[in-house]
KOLZA-622126 format. One line per field, with one value per residue (C-alpha): residue in three letters; chain; x, z, y. Coordinates in steps of 0.25 Angstrom, whole numbers, plus 5000, padded with zeros to 4 digits. Layout:
<vexpas>
code <- c(ALA; ...)
unit <- c(A; ...)
X <- c(X; ...)
Z <- c(Z; ...)
Y <- c(Y; ...)
</vexpas>
This chain:
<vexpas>
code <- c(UNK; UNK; UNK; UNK; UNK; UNK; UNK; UNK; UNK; UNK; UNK; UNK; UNK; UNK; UNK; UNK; UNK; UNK; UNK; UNK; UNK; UNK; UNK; UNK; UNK; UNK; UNK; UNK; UNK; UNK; UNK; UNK; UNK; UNK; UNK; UNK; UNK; UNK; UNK; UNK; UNK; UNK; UNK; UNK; UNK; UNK; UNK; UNK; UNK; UNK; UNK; UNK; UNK; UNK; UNK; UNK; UNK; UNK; UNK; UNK; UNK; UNK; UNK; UNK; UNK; UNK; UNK; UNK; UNK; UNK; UNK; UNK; UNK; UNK; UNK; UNK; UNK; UNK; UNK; UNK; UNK; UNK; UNK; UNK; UNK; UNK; UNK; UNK; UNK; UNK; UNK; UNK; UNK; UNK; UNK; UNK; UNK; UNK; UNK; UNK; UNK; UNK; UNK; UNK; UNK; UNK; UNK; UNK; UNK; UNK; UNK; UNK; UNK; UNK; UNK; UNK; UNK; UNK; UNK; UNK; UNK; UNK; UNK; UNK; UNK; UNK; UNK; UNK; UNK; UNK; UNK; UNK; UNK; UNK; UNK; UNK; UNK; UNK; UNK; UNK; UNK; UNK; UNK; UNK; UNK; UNK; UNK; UNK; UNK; UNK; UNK; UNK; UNK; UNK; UNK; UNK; UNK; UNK; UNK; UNK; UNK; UNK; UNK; UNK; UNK; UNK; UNK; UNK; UNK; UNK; UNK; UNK; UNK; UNK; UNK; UNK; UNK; UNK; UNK; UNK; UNK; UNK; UNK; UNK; UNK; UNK; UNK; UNK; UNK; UNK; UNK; UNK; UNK; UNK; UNK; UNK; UNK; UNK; UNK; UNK; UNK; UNK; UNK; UNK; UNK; UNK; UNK; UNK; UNK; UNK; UNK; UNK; UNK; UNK; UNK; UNK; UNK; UNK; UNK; UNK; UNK; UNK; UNK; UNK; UNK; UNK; UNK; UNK; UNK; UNK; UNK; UNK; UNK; UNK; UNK; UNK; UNK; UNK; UNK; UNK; UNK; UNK; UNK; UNK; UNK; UNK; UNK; UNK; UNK; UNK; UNK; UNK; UNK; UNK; UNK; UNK; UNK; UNK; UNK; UNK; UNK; UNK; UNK; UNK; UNK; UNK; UNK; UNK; UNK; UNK; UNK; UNK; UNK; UNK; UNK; UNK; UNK; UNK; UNK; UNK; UNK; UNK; UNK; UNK; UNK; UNK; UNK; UNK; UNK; UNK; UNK; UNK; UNK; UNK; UNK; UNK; UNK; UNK; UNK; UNK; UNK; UNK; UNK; UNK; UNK; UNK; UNK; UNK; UNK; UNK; UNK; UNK; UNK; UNK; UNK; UNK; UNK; UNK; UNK; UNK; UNK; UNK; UNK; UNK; UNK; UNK; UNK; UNK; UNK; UNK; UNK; UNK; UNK; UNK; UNK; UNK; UNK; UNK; UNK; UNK; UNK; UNK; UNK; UNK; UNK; UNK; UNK; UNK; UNK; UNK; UNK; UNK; UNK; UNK; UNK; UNK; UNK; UNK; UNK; UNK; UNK; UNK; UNK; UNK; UNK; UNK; UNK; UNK; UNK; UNK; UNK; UNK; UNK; UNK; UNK; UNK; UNK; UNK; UNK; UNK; UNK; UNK; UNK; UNK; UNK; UNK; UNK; UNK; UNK; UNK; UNK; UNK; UNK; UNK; UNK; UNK; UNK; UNK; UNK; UNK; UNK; UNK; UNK; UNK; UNK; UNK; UNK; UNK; UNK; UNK; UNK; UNK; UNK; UNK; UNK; UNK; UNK; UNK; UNK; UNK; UNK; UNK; UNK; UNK; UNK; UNK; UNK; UNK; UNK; UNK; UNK; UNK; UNK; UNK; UNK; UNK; UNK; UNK; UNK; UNK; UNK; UNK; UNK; UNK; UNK; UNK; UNK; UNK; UNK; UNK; UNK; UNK; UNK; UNK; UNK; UNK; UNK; UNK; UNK; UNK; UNK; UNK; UNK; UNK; UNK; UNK; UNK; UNK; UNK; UNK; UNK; UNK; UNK; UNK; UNK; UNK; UNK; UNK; UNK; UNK; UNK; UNK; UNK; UNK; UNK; UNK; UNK; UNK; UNK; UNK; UNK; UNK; UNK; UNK; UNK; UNK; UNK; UNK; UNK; UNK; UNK; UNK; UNK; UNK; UNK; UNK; UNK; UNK; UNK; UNK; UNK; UNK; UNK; UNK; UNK; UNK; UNK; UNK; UNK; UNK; UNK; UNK; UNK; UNK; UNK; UNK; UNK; UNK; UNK; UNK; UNK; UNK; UNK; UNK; UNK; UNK)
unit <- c(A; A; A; A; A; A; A; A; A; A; A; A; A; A; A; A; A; A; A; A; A; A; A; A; A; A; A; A; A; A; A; A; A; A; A; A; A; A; A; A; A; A; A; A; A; A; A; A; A; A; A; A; A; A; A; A; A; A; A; A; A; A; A; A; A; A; A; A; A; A; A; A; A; A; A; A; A; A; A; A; A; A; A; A; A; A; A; A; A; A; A; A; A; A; A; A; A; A; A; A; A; A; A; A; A; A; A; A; A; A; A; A; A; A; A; A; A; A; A; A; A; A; A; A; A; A; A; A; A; A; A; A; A; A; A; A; A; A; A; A; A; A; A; A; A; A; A; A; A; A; A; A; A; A; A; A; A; A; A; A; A; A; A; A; A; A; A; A; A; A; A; A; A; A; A; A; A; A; A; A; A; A; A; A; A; A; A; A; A; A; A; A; A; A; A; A; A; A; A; A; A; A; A; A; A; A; A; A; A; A; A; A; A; A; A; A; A; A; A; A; A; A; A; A; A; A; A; A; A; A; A; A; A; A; A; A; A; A; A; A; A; A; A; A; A; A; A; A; A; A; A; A; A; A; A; A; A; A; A; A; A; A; A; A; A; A; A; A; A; A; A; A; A; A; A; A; A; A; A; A; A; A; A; A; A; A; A; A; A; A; A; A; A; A; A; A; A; A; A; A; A; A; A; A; A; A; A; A; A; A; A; A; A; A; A; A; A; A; A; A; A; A; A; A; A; A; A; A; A; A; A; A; A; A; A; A; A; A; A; A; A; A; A; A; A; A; A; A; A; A; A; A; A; A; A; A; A; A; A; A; A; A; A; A; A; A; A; A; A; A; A; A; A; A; A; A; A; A; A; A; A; A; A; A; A; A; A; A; A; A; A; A; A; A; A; A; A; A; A; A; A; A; A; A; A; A; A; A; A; A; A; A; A; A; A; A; A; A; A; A; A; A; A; A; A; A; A; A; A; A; A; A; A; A; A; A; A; A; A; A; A; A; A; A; A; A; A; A; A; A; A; A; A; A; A; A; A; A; A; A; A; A; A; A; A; A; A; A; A; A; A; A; A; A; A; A; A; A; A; A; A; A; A; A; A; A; A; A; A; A; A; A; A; A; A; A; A; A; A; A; A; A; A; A; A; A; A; A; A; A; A; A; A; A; A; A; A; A; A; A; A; A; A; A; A; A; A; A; A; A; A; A; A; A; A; A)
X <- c(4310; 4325; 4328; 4331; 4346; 4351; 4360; 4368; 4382; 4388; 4398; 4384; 4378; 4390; 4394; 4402; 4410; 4412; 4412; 4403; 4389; 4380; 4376; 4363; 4364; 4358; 4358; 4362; 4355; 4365; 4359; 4371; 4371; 4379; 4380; 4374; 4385; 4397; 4388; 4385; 4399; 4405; 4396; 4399; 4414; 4411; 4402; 4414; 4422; 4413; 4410; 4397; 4391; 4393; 4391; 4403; 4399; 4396; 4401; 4388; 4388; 4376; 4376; 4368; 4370; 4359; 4350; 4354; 4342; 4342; 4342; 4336; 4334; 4348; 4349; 4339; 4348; 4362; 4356; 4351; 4362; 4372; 4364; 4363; 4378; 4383; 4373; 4377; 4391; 4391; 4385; 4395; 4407; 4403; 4407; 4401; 4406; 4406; 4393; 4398; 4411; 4407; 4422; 4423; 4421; 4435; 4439; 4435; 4438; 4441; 4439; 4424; 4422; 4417; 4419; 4421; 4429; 4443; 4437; 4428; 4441; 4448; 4438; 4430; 4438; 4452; 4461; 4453; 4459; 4454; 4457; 4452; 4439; 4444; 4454; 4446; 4434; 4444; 4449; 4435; 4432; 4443; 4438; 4422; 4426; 4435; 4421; 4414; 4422; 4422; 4408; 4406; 4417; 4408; 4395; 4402; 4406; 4392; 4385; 4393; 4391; 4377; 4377; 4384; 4376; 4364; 4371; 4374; 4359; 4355; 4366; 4364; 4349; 4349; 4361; 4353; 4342; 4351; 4357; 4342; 4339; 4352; 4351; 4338; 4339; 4351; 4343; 4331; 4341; 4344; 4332; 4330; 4340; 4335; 4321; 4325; 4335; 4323; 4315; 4323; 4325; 4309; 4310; 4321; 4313; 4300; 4308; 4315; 4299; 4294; 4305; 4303; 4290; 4291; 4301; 4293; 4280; 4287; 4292; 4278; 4272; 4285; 4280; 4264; 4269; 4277; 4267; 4257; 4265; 4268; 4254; 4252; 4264; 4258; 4244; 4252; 4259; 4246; 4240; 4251; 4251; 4238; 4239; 4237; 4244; 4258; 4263; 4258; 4264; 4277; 4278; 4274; 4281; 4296; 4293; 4283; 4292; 4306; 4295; 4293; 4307; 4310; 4299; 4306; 4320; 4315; 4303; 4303; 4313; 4325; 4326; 4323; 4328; 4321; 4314; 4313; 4327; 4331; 4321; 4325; 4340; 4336; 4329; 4342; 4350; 4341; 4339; 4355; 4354; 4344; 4352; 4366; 4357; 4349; 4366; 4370; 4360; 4362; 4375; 4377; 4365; 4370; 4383; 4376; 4368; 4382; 4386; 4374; 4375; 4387; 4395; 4406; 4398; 4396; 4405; 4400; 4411; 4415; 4409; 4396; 4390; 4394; 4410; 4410; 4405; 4414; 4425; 4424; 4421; 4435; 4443; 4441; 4443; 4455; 4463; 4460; 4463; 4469; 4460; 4464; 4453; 4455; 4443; 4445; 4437; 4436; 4430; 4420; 4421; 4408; 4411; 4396; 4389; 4378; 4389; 4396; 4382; 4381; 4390; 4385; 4386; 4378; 4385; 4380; 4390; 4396; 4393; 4403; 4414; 4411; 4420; 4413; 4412; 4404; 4389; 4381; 4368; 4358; 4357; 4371; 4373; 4380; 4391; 4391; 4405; 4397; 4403; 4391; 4393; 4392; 4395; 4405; 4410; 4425; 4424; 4424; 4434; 4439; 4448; 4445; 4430; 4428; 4416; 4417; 4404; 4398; 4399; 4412; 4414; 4421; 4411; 4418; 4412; 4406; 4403; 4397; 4394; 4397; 4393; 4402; 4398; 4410; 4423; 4430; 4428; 4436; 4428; 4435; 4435; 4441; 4445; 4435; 4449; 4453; 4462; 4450; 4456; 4470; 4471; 4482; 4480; 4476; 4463; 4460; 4453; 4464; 4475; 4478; 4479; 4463; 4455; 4456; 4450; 4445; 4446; 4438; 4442; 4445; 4450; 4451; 4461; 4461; 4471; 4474; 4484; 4488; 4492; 4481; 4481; 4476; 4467; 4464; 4450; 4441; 4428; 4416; 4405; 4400; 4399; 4408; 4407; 4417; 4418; 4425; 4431; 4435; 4440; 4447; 4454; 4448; 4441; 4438; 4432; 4422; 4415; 4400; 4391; 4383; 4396; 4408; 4421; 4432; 4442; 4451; 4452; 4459; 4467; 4470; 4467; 4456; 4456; 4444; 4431; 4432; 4423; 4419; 4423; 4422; 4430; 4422; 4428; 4422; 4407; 4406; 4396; 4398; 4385; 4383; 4376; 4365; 4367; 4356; 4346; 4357; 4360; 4344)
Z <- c(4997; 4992; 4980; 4970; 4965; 4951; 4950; 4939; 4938; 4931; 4920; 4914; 4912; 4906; 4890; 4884; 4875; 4886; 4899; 4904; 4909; 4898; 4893; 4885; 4883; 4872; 4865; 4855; 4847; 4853; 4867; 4873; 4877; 4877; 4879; 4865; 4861; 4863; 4853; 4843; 4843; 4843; 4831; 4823; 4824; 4818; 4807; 4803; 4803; 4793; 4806; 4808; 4822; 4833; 4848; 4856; 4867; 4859; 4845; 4837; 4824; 4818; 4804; 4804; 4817; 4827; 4831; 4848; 4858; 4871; 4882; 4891; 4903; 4903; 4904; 4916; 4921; 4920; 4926; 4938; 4942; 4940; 4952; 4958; 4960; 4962; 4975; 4979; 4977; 4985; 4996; 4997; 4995; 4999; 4986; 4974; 4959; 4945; 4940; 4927; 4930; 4943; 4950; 4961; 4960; 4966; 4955; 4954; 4941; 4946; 4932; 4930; 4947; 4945; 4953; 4945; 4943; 4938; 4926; 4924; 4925; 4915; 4905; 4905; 4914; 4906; 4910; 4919; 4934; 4945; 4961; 4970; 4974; 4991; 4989; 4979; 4988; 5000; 4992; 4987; 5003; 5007; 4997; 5002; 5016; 5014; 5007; 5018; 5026; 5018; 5017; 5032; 5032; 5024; 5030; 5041; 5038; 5031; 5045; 5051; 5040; 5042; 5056; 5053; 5043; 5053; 5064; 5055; 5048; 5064; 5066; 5052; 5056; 5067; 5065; 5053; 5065; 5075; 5063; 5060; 5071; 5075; 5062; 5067; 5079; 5077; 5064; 5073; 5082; 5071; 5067; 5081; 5081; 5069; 5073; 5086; 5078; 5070; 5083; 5087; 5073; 5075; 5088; 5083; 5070; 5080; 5091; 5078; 5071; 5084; 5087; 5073; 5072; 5087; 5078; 5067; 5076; 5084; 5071; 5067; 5080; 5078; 5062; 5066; 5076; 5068; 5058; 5067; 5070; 5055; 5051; 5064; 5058; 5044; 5050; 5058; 5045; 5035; 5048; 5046; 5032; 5033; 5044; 5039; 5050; 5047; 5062; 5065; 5054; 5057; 5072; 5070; 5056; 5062; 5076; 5062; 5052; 5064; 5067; 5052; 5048; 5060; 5053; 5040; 5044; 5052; 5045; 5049; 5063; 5053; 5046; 5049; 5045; 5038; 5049; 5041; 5038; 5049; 5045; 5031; 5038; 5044; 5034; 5025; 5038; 5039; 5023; 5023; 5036; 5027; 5014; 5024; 5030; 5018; 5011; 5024; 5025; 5011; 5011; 5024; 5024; 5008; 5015; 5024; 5016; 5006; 5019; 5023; 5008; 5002; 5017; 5021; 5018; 5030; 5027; 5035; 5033; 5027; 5012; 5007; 5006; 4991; 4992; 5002; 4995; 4983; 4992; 4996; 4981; 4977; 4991; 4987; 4972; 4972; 4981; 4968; 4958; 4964; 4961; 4966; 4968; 4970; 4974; 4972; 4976; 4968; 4972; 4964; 4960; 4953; 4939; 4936; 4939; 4945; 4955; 4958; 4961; 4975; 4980; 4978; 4988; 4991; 4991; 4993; 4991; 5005; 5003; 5013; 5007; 4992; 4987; 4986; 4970; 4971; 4974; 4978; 4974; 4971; 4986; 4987; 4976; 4964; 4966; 4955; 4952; 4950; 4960; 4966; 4980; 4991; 5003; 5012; 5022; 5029; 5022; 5010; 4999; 4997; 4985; 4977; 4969; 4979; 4988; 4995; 4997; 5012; 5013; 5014; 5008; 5013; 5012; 5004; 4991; 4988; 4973; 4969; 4956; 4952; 4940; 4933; 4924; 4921; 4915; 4929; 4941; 4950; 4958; 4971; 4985; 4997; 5012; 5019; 5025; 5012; 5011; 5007; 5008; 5001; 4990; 4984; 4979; 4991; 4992; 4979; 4978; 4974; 4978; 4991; 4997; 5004; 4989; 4976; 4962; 4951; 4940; 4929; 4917; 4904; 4909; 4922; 4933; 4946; 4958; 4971; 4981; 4969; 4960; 4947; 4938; 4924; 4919; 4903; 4904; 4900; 4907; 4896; 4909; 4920; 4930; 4938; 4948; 4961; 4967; 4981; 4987; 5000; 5008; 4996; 4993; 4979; 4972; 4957; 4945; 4936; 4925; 4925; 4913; 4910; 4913; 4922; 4918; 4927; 4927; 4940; 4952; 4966; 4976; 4990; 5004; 5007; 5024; 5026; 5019; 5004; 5001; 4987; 4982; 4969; 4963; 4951; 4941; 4934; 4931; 4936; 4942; 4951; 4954; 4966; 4957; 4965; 4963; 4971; 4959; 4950; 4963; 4963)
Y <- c(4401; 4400; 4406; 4393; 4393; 4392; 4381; 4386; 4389; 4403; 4394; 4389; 4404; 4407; 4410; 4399; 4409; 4420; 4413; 4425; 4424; 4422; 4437; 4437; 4422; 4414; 4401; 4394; 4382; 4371; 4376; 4383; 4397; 4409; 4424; 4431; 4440; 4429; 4418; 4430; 4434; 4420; 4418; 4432; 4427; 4413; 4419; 4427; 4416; 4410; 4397; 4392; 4397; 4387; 4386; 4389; 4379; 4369; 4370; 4367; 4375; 4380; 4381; 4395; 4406; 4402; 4412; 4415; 4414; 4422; 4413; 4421; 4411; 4409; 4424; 4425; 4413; 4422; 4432; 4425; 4415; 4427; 4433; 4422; 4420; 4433; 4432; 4420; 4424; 4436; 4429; 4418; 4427; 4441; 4447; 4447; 4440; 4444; 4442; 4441; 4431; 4426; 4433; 4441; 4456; 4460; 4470; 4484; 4491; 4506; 4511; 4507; 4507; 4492; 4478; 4467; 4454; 4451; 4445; 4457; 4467; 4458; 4456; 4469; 4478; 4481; 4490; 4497; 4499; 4488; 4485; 4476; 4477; 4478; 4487; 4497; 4497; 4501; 4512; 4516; 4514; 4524; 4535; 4533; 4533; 4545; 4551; 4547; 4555; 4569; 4567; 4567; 4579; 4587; 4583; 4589; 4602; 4602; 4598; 4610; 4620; 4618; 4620; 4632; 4638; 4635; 4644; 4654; 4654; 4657; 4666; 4675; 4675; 4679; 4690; 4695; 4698; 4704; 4713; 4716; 4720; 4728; 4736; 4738; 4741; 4752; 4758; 4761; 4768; 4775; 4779; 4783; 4791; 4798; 4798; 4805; 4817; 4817; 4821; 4829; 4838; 4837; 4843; 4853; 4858; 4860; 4869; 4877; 4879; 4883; 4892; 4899; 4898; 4906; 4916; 4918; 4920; 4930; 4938; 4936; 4943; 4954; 4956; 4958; 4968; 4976; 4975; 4981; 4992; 4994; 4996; 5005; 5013; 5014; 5018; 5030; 5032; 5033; 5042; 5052; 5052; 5056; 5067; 5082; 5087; 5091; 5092; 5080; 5073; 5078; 5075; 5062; 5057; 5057; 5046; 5038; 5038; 5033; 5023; 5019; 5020; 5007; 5000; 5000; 4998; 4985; 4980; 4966; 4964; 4960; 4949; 4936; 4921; 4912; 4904; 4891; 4889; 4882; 4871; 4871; 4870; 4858; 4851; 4851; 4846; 4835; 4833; 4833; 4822; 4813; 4811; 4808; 4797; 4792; 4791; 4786; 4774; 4772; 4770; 4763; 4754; 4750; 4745; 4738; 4731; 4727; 4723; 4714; 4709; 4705; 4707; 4695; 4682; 4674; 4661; 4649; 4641; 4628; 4625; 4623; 4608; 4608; 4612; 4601; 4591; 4597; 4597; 4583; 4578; 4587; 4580; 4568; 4571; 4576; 4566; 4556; 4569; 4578; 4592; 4604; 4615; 4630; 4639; 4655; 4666; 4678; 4691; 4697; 4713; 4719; 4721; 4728; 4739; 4732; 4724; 4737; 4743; 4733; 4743; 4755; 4765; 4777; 4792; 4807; 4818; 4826; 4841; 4846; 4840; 4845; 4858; 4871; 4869; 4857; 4856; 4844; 4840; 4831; 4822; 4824; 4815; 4825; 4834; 4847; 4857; 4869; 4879; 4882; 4877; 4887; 4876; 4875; 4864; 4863; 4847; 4852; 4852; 4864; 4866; 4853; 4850; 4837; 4831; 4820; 4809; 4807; 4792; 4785; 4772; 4759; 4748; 4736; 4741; 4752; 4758; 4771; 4780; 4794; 4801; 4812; 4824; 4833; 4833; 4830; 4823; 4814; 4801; 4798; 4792; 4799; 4798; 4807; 4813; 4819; 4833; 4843; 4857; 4855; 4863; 4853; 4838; 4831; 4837; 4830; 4816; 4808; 4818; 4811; 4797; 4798; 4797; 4792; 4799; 4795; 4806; 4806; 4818; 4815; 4803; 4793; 4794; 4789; 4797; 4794; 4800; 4809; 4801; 4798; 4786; 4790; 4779; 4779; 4777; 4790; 4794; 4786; 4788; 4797; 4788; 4783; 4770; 4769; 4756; 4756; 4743; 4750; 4735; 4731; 4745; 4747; 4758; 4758; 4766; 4763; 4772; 4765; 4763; 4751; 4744; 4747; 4753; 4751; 4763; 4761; 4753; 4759; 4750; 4757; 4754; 4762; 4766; 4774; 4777; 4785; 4793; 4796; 4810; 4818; 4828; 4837; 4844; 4856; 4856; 4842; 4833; 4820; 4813; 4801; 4790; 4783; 4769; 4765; 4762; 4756; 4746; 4741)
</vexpas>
């Protein structure tokens, strides 16, 4: 069934006083209607002008201000024929009115982003900034279709970076296997390698016990022989003693006492070495071979695993799903205002102990390199002045208190501690190639171009190539941290406590591996600190 119509025209449902449709409309006793706020206003300017209340449509005056009655089927009524023709009209035109003023919609405000009619922009609307409803929605069309566009950009790059990132999932998977397994596979060789030396040492120790085992038995057999014939010659000897016959005695003492006289001068075959120093020889051979390896491994397999941590990052290219969508909010931004943006990258250094601890290296002292004052102790670790030292290597330096350490360094970044007890001492880095039998300067860390010192007395100073900086700063601690950018051509000081105290920082070009080195004064002691509790 057809919805009935409501044969009422819009000038009817409208206030007499503002010409708009009826808002909140209500009655007066003549019968006529108007919106509640125009007939109480109308009023409260005709009571202030001391004029009894009238109806504006009519004229009647009432002697007292009537009470107003909400004509609320008129209401529903406004409400529903509004509707009505705002429906109708949009069917007959295509475009919809002004509910409000029964005009087209052909203006849009840009400053509240509102469609509304010319009377609405003139009444309500002043001053604001307007356009045509066409012409803004074919700019506004341009600017979507241009968003439409960078969307389906960034979708994408984000489409691609994703099939990118797929890839290189597969790809780091399996590489993280092959890696595995290569590592693997040349670790076992190694161990291989070991466990066959090792055989072979096995083998070795077995021929050299049965061999002087076959010694000693021999010597053993040698002794029980010659012990026999001892007691036979101390029978004989008690036997003459004992004889009363002086002739007898006489013819035969000369031949006894040659005999005894052998016995005495030889009594053992000559002296003998000790038959168990050859293992004792090998033990510390193989004891030394341990401790190079343990330090090898843990120096090696530590840069390693820096490398597998904080190595290159892998970049995958393009930007992550929220710079596009930032990128693309900014683009179109700024061609309306104009922004510029600058994105910097900065490097981070460690400025605490705990940040310079990440690169902590592990270092054992080289014996053969140490003066023939020095002595060294403790694992390789600790390095004494005492003058005690009866060593002797062709490496060794021979007219300056110096020792060099075993491992080179020139990972990225490296970082070690040292303690100090004694008046002097000087910290420094070397080329393993350094002068070490001059008697003059350039056999003297930071006497020549291939190390840098750092000397530490009553005060700080820092030489290289001969040449020494003398920094105010006066020794407060005993421990002394060196941090090593070998890449990036900088070596820096620090005295360490709870906090780090930066005392100099280095710039060269560094072209082969340095090699920590320490010069001690009298009665001095220079420790390697094990850094590798303090790390965990």
């Amino acid at each position: 069934m057809a919805e009935a119509r409501i044969p009422v025209r819009m000038n009817r449902l409208c206030c007499p006083i503002c010409s708009q449709v009826l808002r909140n409309p209500v009655t007066v006793p003549c019968g006529h209607n108007f919106c509640m706020r125009c007939i109480q206003d109308r009023w409260d300017h005709e009571e202030g002008s001391r004029s009894p209340c009238s109806c504006p449509e009519c004229g009647n005056r009432f002697a007292i201000r009537p009470r107003l009655i909400e004509n609320t089927t008129l209401a529903d009524l406004v409400r529903d024929t509004p509707a009505l023709k705002r429906a109708r009209t949009w069917t007959k035109t295509g475009s919809p009115l002004c509910g409000r003023h029964n005009r087209s919609l052909d203006v849009y405000c840009c400053t509240d982003e509102k469609v509304i009619c010319q009377v609405c922009a003139s009444a309500e609307h002043t001053g604001h900034t307007f356009g045509f409803v066409s012409r803004e929605r074919r700019r506004n069309q341009e600017e979507l279709e241009n968003i439409q566009m960078k969307s389906q950009q960034i979708l994408q790059k984000q489409e691609k970076k994703q099939r990118n990132l797929r890839k290189a999932l597969e790809r780091i998977q399996e590489e993280a296997r092959n890696t595995e397994d290569y590592c693997e596979a040349v670790l076992a060789g190694v161990i291989d390698s070991i466990q066959r030396h090792f055989m072979s040492l096995k083998e070795a120790i077995g021929v050299q016990g049965k061999a002087t085992a076959a010694r000693v038995q021999t010597s053993l057999q040698t002794l029980e022989v010659k012990m026999n014939e001892t007691r036979r010659r101390g029978a004989e000897l008690e036997r003459l003693a004992q004889t009363d016959d002086d002739v007898h005695f006489l013819e035969r003492w000369p031949s006894v006492r040659r005999l005894c006289e052998k016995d005495h001068l030889h009594p053992l075959g000559g002296a003998s070495e000790d038959p168990l120093r050859p293992f004792e020889l090998t033990k510390r051979a193989v004891d030394e071979l341990g401790r190079q390896l343990e330090a090898l491994c843990d120096k090696e397999f530590a840069t390693i695993s820096q490398t597998a941590d904080s190595g290159e990052r892998w970049e995958s290219g393009g930007e992550t799903e929220e710079d596009d969508m930032q990128q693309g909010g900014e683009a179109s931004t700024s061609q309306s205002h104009g922004v510029n943006i600058t994105v910097t990258e900065q490097t981070v250094e460690p400025k605490t102990r705990a940040e310079f601890l990440q690169y902590a290296c592990g270092l054992s002292l080289d014996p053969t390199t140490a003066h023939q004052d020095l002595t060294i102790c403790v694992g390789d670790k600790e390095v004494r002045n005492d003058k005690s030292s009866t060593m002797f290597h062709p490496e060794r330096f021979m007219h300056r208190r110096q020792v060099l350490c075993r491992e080179g360094l020139q990972a990225e970044r490296c970082y070690y501690e040292v303690e100090v007890k004694g008046d002097k001492a000087e910290i420094a880095l070397a080329y393993r190639g350094m002068d070490r039998k001059s008697r003059t300067r350039v056999s003297a860390f930071g006497g020549n171009a291939y190390s840098w010192s750092l000397d530490r007395s009553r005060s700080y100073s820092v030489s290289h190539r001969g040449d020494s900086i003398q920094l105010t700063t006066s020794p407060s601690q005993h421990r002394i941290g060196v941090y090593l950018e070998f890449k990036k051509g900088a070596l820096s000081f620090y005295e360490v406590s709870d906090s780090m105290k930066f005392l100099y920082k280095v710039e060269a070009e560094f072209t082969e591996a340095l090699y920590p080195g320490f010069w001690l004064g009298e009665k001095c002691c220079i420790r390697i600190c094990d850094l590798r509790h303090d790390r965990l």
